[in-house]
C-alpha positions as CSV (number, residue, x, y, z in Angstrom):
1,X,2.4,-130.2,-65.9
2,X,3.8,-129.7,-63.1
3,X,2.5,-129.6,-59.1
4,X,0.4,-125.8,-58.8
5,X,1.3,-124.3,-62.5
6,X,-2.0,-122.4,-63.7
7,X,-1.6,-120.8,-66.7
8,X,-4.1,-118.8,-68.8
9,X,-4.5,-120.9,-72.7
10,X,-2.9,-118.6,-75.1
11,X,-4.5,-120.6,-78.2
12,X,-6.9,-123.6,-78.2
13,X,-8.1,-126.0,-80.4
14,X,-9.9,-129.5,-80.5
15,X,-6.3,-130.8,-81.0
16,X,-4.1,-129.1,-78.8
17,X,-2.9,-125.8,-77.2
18,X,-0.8,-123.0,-76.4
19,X,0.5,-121.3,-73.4
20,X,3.1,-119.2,-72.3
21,X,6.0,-119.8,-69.3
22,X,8.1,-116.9,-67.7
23,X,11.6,-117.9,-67.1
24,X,11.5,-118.9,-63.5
25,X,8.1,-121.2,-64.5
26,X,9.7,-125.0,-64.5
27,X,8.9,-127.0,-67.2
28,X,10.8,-130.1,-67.3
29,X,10.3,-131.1,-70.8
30,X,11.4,-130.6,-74.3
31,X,10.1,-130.9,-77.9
32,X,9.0,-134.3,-78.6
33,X,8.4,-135.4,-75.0
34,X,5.1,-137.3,-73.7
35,X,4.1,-135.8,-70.7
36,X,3.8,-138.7,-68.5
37,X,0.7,-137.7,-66.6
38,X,-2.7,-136.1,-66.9
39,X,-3.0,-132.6,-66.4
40,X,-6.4,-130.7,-65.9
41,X,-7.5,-128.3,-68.4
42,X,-10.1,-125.9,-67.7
43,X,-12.8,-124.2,-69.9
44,X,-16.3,-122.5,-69.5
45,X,-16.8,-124.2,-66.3
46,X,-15.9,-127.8,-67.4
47,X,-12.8,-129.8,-66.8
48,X,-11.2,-131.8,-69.0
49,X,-7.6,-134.5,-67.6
50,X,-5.4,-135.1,-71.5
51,X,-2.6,-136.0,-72.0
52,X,0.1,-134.5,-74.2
53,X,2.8,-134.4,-75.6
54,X,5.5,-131.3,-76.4
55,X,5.7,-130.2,-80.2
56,X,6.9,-126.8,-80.1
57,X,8.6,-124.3,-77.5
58,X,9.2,-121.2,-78.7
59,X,11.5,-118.3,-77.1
60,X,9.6,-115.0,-76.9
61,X,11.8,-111.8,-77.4
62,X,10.9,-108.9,-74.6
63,X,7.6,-107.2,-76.2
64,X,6.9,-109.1,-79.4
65,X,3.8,-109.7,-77.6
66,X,2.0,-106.3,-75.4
67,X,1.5,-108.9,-72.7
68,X,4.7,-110.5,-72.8
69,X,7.0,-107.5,-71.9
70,X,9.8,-109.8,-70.1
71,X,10.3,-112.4,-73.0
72,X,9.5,-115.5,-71.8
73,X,8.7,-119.4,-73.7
74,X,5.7,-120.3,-75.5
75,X,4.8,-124.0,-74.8
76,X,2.7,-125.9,-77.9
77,X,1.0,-129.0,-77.0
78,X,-0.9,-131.5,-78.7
79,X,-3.2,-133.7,-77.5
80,X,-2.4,-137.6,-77.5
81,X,-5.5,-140.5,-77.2
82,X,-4.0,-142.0,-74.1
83,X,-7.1,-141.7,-72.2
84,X,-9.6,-141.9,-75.3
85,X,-12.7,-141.1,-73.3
86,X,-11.3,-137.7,-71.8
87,X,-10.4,-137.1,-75.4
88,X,-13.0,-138.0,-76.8
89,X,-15.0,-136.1,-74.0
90,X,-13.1,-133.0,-75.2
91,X,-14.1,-132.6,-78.9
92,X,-17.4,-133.7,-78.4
93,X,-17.3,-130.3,-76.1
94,X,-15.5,-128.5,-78.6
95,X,-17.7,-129.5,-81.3
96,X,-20.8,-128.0,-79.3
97,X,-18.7,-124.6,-79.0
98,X,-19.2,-124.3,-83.2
């Protein structure tokens, strides 16, 4: 996303997921936008490049979640079939998680 951002998955599915951004974190895109390049996702020791695109951002009010006391964006993405073998690479791994 972009150049150094780790952030912790707030909600994750075969499809997509979740995450949230303080203020100062730059994110560049809005709802609707592709995100034009693979970014890494990592889980239970495996890693995964997808690709994306933006379908919700949300702005959180100061504490409506206990670890979100400064109010900050969550960030939805869903996962698009640009690269269909790291996609499909991904729900064959979620699948074994079931």
């Amino acid at each position: 996303l972009s150049k150094g951002l780790v952030k912790d998955v707030l909600d994750l599915s075969s499809g997509g997921l979740s995450f949230i951004l303080a203020k100062k974190d730059f994110f560049p895109f809005e709802k609707g936008d592709e995100i034009p390049q693979a970014f890494e996702l990592s889980y239970q020791g495996q890693k995964f490049l997808l690709h994306a695109d933006v379908v919700q951002i949300v702005k959180i009010k100061p504490f409506v979640l206990e670890n979100v006391p400064y109010g900050d964006r969550l960030i939805s993405l869903c996962f698009t079939n640009v690269d269909q073998l790291a996609l499909k690479r991904w729900q064959s791994f979620w699948k074994s998680l079931a």
